[in-house]
C-alpha positions as CSV (number, residue, x, y, z in Angstrom):
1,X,-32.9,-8.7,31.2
2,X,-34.1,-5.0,31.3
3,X,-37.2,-4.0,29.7
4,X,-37.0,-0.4,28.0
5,X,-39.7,1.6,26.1
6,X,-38.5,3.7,23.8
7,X,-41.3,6.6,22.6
8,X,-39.8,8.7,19.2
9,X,-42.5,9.4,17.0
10,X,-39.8,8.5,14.0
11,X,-40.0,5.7,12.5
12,X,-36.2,5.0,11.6
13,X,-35.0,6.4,15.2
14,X,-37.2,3.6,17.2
15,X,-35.6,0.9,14.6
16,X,-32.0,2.1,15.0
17,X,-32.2,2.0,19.4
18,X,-34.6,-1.4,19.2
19,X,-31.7,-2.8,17.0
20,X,-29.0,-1.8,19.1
21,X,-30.1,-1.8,22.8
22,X,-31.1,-5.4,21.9
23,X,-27.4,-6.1,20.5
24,X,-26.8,-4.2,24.4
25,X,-29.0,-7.5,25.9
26,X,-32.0,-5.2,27.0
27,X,-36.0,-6.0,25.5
28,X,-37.1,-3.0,23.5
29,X,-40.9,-2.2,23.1
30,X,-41.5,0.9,20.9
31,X,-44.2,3.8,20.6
32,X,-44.6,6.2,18.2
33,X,-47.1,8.5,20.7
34,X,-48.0,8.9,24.1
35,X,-51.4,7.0,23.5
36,X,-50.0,4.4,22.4
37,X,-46.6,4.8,25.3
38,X,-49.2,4.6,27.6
39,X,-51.5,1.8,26.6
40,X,-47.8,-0.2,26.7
41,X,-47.4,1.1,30.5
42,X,-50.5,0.1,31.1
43,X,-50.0,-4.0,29.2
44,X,-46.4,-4.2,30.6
45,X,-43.7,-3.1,33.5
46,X,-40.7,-1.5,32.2
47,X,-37.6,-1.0,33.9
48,X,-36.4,2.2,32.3
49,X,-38.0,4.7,29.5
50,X,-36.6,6.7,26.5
51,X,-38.2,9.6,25.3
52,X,-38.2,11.8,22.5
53,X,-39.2,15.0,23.4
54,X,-40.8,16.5,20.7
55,X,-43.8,14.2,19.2
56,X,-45.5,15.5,16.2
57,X,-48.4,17.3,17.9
58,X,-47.2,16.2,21.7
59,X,-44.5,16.5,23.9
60,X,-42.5,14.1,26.0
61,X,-42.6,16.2,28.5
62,X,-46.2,15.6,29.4
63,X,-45.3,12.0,29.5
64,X,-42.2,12.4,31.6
65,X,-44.8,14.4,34.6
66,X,-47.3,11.7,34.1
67,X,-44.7,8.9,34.6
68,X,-43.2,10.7,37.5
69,X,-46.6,10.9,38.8
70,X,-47.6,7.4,37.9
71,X,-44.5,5.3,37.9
72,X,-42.2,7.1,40.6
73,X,-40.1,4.1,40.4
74,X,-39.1,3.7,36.7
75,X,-36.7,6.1,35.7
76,X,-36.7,8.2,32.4
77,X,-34.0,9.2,29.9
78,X,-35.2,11.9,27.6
79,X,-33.4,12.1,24.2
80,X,-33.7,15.1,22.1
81,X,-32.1,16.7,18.9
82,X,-32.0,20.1,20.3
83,X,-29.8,20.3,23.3
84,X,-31.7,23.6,24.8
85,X,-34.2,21.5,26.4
86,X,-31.2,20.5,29.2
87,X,-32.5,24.3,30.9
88,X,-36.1,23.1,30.8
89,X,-36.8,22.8,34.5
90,X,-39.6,19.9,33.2
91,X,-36.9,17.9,31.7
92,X,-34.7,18.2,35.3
93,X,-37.2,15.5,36.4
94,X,-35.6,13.1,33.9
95,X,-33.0,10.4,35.3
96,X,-31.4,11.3,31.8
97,X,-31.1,13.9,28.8
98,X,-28.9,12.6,25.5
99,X,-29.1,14.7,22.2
100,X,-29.8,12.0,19.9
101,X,-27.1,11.5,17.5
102,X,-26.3,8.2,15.1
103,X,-23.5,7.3,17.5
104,X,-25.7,5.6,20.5
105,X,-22.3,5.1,22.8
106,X,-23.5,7.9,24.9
107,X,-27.4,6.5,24.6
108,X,-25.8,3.6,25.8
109,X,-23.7,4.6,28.8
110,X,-26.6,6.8,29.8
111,X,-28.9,3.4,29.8
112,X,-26.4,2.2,31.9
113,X,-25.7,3.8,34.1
114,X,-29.4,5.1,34.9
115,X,-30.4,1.7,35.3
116,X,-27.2,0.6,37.5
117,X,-28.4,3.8,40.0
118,X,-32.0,2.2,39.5
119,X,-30.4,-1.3,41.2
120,X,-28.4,0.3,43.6
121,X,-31.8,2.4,45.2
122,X,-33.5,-1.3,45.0
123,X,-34.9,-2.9,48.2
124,X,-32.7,-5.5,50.0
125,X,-34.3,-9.1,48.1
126,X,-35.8,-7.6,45.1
């Protein structure tokens, strides 16, 4: 079973995805900041991350460069209401960009198939 984090400082968003990317068979740990995303990362492994991009007073950018700094391996999916952050060359380092909507099927193909190209650049035995 995959492990996922999703980070959305909204309350009601991280409720809707935990309730149905667990219905999709994957574990869902939640954050509602970077402080607290990162004392997660720092409990747990995860095999894929959701982020909001904008955070109250932060940005999800920051924690998409730190994870790509930090954790080179676990790939990101931002998820955004505003669709102009897809020309943001920050958010090109994303494995992922989905403007959030209250249909998940495209959240959900885009967890997919991120995490199917994840197994497919896995060693040989892992």
């Amino acid at each position: 079973m995959s492990r996922l984090l999703v980070v959305d400082d909204e309350a009601n968003i991280r409720l809707l995805y935990t309730e149905e990317l667990t219905d999709e068979g994957y574990e869902v740990v939640t954050a509602a900041s970077i402080s607290e995303a990162t004392e997660k990362l720092q409990k747990g492994t995860f095999d894929l991350a959701v982020l909001d991009i904008k955070l109250k007073n932060e940005s999800g950018i920051e924690l998409l460069q730190q994870l790509v700094k930090e954790r080179h391996d676990m790939p990101v999916i931002l998820c955004s209401a505003f669709s102009c952050y897809k020309d943001d060359f920050s958010a090109w380092l994303a494995d992922g960009y989905v403007v959030k909507s209250g249909d998940l099927t495209e959240l959900k193909e885009e967890v997919r198939r991120v995490l199917a190209k994840k197994a497919q650049k896995a060693p040989v035995g892992v």
